[in-house]
C-alpha positions in Angstrom: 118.3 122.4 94.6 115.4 123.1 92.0 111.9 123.3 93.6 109.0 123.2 90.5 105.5 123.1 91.3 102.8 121.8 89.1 105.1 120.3 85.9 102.6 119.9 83.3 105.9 119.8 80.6 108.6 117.4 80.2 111.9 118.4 81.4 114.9 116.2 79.4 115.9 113.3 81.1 111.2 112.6 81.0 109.9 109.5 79.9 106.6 108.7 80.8 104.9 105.2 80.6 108.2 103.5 81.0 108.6 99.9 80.0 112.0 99.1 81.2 111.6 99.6 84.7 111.9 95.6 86.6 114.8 93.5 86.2 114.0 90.0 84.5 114.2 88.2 87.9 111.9 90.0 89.3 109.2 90.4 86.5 106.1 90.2 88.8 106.8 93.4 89.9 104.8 94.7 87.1 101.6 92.7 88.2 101.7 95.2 91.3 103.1 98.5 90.5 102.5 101.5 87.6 105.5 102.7 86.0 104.8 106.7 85.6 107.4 108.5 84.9 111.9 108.2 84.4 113.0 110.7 86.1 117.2 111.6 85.1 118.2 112.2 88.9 120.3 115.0 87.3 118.0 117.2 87.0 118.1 117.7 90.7 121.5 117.2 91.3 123.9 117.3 88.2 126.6 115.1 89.8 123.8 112.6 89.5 123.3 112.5 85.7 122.4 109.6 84.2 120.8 107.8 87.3 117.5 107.5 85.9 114.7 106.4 89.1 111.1 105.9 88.3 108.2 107.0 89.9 105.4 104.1 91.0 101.7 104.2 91.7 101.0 100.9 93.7 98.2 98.9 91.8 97.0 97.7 95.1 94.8 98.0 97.8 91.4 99.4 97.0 91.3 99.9 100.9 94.1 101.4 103.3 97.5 101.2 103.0 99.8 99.0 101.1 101.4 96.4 103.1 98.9 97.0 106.0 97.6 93.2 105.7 100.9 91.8 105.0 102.9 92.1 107.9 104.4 88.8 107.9 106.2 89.7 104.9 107.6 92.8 105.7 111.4 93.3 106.4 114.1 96.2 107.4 113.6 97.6 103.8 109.2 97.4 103.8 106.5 98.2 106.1 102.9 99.5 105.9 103.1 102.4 103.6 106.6 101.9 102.8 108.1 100.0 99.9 112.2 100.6 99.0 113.8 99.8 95.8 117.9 99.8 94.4 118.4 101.6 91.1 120.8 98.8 89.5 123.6 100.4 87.4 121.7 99.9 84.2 118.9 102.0 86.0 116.3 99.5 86.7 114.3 99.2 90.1 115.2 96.6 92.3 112.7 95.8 95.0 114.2 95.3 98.1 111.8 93.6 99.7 109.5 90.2 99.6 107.6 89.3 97.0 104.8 88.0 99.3 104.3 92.1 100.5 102.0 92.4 98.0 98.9 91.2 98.2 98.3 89.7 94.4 95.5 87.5 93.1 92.5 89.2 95.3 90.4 86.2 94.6 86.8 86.3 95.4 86.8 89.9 96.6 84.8 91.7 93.8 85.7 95.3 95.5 89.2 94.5 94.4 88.9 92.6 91.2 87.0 96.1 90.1 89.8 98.4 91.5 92.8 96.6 89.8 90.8 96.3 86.5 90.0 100.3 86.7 93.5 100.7 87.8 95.3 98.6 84.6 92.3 100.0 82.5 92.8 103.8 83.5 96.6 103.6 82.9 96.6 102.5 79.4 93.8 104.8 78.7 96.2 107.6 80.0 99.2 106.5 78.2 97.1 106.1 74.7 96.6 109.4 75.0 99.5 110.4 75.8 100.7 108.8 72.8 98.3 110.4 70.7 98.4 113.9 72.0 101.6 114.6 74.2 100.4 115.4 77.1 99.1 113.4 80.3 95.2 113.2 81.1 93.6 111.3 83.9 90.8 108.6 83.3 88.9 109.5 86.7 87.0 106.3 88.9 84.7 109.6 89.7 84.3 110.8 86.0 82.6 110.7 83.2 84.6 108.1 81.3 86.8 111.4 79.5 89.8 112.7 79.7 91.1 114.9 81.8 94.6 116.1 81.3 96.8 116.8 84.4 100.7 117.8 85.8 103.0 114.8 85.1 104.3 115.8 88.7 102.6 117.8 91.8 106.4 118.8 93.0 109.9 117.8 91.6 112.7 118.7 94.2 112.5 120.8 97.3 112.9 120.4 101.0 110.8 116.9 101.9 107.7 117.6 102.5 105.7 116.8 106.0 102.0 114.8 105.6 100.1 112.0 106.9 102.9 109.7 105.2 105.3 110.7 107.8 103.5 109.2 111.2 101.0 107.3 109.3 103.4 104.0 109.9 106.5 103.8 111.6 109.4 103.8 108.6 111.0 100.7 108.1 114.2 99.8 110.1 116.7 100.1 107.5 116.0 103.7 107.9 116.3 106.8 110.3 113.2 109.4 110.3 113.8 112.4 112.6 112.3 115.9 113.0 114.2 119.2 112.8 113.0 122.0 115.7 111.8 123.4 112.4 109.4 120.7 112.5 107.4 122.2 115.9 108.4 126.5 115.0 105.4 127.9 113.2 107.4 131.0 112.7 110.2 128.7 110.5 110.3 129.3 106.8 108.9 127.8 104.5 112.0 126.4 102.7 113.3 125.6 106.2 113.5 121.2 106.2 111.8 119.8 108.7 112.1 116.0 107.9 115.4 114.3 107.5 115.5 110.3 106.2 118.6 108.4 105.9 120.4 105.1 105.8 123.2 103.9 107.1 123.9 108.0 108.4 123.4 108.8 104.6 120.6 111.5 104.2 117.9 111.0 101.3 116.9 114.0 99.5 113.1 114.8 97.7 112.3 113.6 94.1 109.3 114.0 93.4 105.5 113.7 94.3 102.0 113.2 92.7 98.9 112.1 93.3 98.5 108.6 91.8 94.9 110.2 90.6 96.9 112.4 87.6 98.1 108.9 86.1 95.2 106.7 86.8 91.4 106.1 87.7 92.5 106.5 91.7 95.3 106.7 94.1 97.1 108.6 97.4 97.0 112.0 97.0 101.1 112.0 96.9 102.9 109.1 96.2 106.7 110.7 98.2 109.4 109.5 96.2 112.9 110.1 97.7 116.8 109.0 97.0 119.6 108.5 98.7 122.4 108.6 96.5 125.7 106.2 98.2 123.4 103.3 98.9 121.2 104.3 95.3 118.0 103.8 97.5 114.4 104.5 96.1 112.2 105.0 99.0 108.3 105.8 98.2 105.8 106.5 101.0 101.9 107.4 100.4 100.1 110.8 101.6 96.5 110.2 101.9 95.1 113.4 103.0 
């Protein structure tokens, strides 16, 4: 499988700032979620050509994890730091979970009516740019107000990778999380896999990550995107390191 590091150029199959990502029923999803970045599957895995995922950055919260004060809402498919999605067969994201996970209108909290401002404000700044100059820069929370021009992705492919994301919440129940003895042998390569994630005995394999801080004023420092390719399961977790 390919491994690239650092992908500050377009590979075919690329389309940033995506604009059909939701299906019509489930519209709201854009009041929530960033589209970044189409990724053509095939590009990993050429029998998968033409499944086009997308990566998300979460728009929400300014504080901890996503889901972490929803819990009522969460089922076998969502849980605190983990949201799942179905690519439908005309390639849009399907969330599987409630719409009441999210948190929404923050209401009086100030803290949070600032962060989702600088978050919808950052992300069009970025993808003007793009648009004007071709390549992706970074409205910082902790800058200046300029640009600062970053890697589309932090990895594409590869083994997946260990992090706080992986014991930071239990995974949801639709899924199976489980530790190779590569996990615990310091002496194990480094390509050696040391995670394994799958559904219904079918294993998901590593997409992509970033930190939602290339794309917008803040974010995790990797937002994990993985697929699992019988069931056509999107499953994002968030490293914050």
């Amino acid at each position: 499988m390919i491994h690239r590091t650092e992908l500050r150029d377009l590979l075919p199959g690329m389309v940033p700032f995506p604009t059909d990502v939701f299906p019509a029923d489930q519209a709201w999803l854009g009041q929530h979620l960033l589209p970044l970045l189409k990724i053509d599957l095939g590009v990993l895995r050429p029998e998968l050509a033409g499944q086009v995922a997308t990566m998300l950055c979460p728009i929400e919260p300014y504080d901890g994890c996503i889901g972490e004060t929803t819990e009522a809402q969460h089922n076998d498919f969502t849980g605190t730091n983990w949201i799942a999605f179905e690519l439908s067969a005309d390639n849009q994201m399907r969330f599987l979970g409630n719409e009441g996970y999210f948190i929404g209108d923050p209401g009086n909290d100030k803290h949070a009516q600032e962060h989702i401002a600088q978050m919808r404000d950052s992300y069009a700044k970025a993808r003007d740019y793009h648009a004007a100059h071709g390549r992706l820069a970074c409205y910082s929370r902790f800058g200046k107000g300029e640009p600062s021009e970053r890697d589309y992705l932090d990895t594409l492919g590869g083994q997946i990778s260990t992090g706080n994301w992986v014991e930071t919440s239990p995974i949801p129940a639709a899924f199976a999380l489980e530790f190779t003895p590569a996990a615990y042998d310091r002496h194990a390569p480094d390509e050696a896999e040391r995670v394994l994630i799958s559904r219904d005995g079918h294993r998901f394999f590593a997409v992509a990550e970033v930190a939602g801080y290339n794309w917008c004023a803040t974010g995790a420092d990797a937002i994990v995107m993985l697929y699992e390719p019988v069931s056509r399961t999107v499953l994002f977790s968030y490293d914050w390191t």
